[in-house]
C-alpha positions, 0 to 999 in steps of 0.5 A: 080436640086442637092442637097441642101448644108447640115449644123450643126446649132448652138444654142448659149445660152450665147456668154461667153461659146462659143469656144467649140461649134464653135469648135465641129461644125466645126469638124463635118462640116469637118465630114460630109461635111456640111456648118454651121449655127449659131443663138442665142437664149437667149434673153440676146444674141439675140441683140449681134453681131455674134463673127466674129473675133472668129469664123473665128480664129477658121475656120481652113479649111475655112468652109462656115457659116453663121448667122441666126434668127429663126423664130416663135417658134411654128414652130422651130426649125424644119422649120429651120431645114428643110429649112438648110438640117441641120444634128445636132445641136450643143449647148454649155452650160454655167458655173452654168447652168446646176444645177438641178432646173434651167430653159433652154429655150435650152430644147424645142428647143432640145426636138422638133427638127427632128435632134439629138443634140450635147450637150457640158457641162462644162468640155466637151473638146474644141477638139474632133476627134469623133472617139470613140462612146459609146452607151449604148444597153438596150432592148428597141425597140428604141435602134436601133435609137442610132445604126444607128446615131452611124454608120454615125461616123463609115461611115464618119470618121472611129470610133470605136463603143464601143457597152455597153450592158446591162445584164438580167437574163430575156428571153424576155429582152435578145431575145430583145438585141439579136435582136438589136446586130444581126441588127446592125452587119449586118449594122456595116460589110456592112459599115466596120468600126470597132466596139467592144461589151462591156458587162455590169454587170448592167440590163437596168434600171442602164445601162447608169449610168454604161456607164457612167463611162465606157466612162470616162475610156476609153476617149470616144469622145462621149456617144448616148443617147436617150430622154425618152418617158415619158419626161414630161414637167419638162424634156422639160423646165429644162433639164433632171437633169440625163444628165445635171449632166453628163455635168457637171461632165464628159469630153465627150460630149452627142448626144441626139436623140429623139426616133421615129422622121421623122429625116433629114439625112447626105448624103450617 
């Protein structure tokens, strides 16, 4: 029996803000070679049609999608998830959405799924080739994660890997980097994409907000980004305020990987 068809599967939070999804999902499908499933999940878009008309105006390689409905929430999106071999989410963000203190049910789905996420903001771009990754390097052990997701970009469609890496004075923070370098540029050479190491001025603590900028300036297609371990339940229900102020403000879109989950993985 083969291998069932991968997908992205798109959670669409308002109908009005939703070109840039359609659009992103259907490059990474090209990516990765992988069919696409949308699904609403607002209840202000749950008794709305599926825009058929927009999705197929932008199916430019005839890619196969389809509609679907999640199911009980205790159990989703991970049933979902599991029942598609879905790789990533994709997720569009409406206009005046993303303030500080405002509530959006896209959190627990995203904060629960086996699979990273795709977040696009306000100013993220319709069009993205995915070919030019940041990913902030701290000494955290789970950094390797974001290695690992990053490669997939490098193995399916030939990006560049700019490797944003944190500076300590500190021996135990610096063997810690080390370690995560020499892992990933033994699984970086075996695949043979390119990949460049950056180095940063600021410690760990302030290293995402440098890698920020360093990503605008040099027009990264996207910024990896881990889920902090001590998200509580404000971060699940409003959204980490740090990230939906970068999609706010900034061009490129985020993965956002939960660190230490059973992930489901593209196909080699």
């Amino acid at each position: 029996m083969g291998r069932k068809t991968q997908h992205i599967l798109v959670l669409i939070q308002d109908q009005n803000y939703i070109r840039k999804a359609i659009v992103h999902a259907f490059k990474l499908a090209s990516i990765f070679k992988t069919e696409i499933a949308f699904t609403q999940i607002s209840k202000n878009t749950s008794d709305k049609k599926l825009p058929i008309s927009l999705i197929d105006e932008l199916n430019t390689e005839n890619i196969a999608y389809k509609e679907i409905s999640l199911g009980n929430l205790a159990l989703e999106p991970n049933n979902t998830i599991k029942q598609l071999e879905a790789i990533f989410i994709v997720t569009e963000f409406a206009k005046g959405k993303l303030s500080t203190f405002k509530r959006n049910e896209v959190f627990k789905y995203l904060y629960k799924a086996k699979i990273p996420s795709i977040l696009l903001g306000e100013k993220s771009e319709v069009k993205c080739n995915y070919q030019n990754i940041t990913v902030p390097v701290d000494f955290k052990r789970e950094t390797k994660e974001k290695m690992i997701w990053a490669s997939y970009f490098g193995r399916f469609n030939q990006a560049v890997i700019h490797l944003f890496v944190a500076n300590h004075k500190a021996e135990s923070a610096q063997r810690k980097i080390k370690a995560t370098l020499i892992f990933t540029k033994r699984m970086y050479e075996q695949f043979k994409f390119d990949y460049k190491i950056v180095k940063s001025e600021r410690s760990s603590n302030w290293l995402r907000q440098d890698a920020y900028s360093f990503s605008e300036q040099f027009h990264s297609d996207l910024m990896v980004l881990l889920s902090q371990k001590n998200d509580g339940l404000l971060n699940k229900y409003f959204g980490p305020n740090e990230i939906k102020t970068f999609l706010r403000k900034k061009r490129n879109p985020i993965l956002f990987i939960n660190p230490l989950k059973d992930y489901y993985l593209p196909c080699n």
